[in-house]
Residue, then its C-alpha position, 0 to 999 in steps of 0.5 A: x500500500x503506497x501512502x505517499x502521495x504523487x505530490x510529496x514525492x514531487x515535491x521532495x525531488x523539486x527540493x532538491x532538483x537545483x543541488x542534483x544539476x549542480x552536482x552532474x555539472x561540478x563533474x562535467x558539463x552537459x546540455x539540457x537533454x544529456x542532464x535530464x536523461x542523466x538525471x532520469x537514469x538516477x530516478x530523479x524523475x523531472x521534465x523539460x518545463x521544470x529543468x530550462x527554467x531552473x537552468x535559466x535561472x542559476x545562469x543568471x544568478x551566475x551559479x552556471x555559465x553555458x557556451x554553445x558547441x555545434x552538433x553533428x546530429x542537429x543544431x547547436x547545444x548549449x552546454x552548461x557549466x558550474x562556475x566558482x560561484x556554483x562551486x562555492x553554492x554547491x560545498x554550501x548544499x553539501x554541508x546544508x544536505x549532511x546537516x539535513x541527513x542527520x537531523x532525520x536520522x535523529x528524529x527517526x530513531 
């Protein structure tokens, strides 16, 4: 019997859609579709409506950085990249996810 619903899951991923992008992107840059493709094969189910504009946002918040490279298999792509600013973002969400992971680890016991 499943008693969480759609819209908890849902809104535990998009929780923590934004530290997921920015961890893919700290190993290696990528562009909208590879991202959503690597993120689906970790389960972390999210659509291009959700993922473009969250791109579009840390880009302008100068978290991301893009540039475009041209395609042998259709037009050009953007690919992403984490800039300093992202990196330093990103230790922040490690240690605020570490923090997170052991106050539920408490409250569960």
């Amino acid at each position: 019997m499943e008693v969480i619903t759609d819209n908890s899951r849902s809104q535990m991923r998009k929780g923590v859609l934004e530290y997921c992008i920015l961890s893919v992107l700290d190993r290696k840059e990528s562009y909208a579709s590879s991202l959503i493709e690597e993120l689906k094969a970790a389960n972390m189910i999210v659509v291009e409506g959700t993922i473009y504009p969250l791109l579009i946002r840390l880009k302008n918040q100068g978290v991301l950085s893009y540039r475009w490279e041209e395609s042998t298999q259709g037009p050009p792509r953007k690919y992403y990249c984490i800039t300093d600013k992202g990196r330093m973002m990103l230790l922040q969400m490690d240690k605020e996810w570490n923090e997170m992971v052991k106050t539920i680890e408490t409250l569960r016991k």
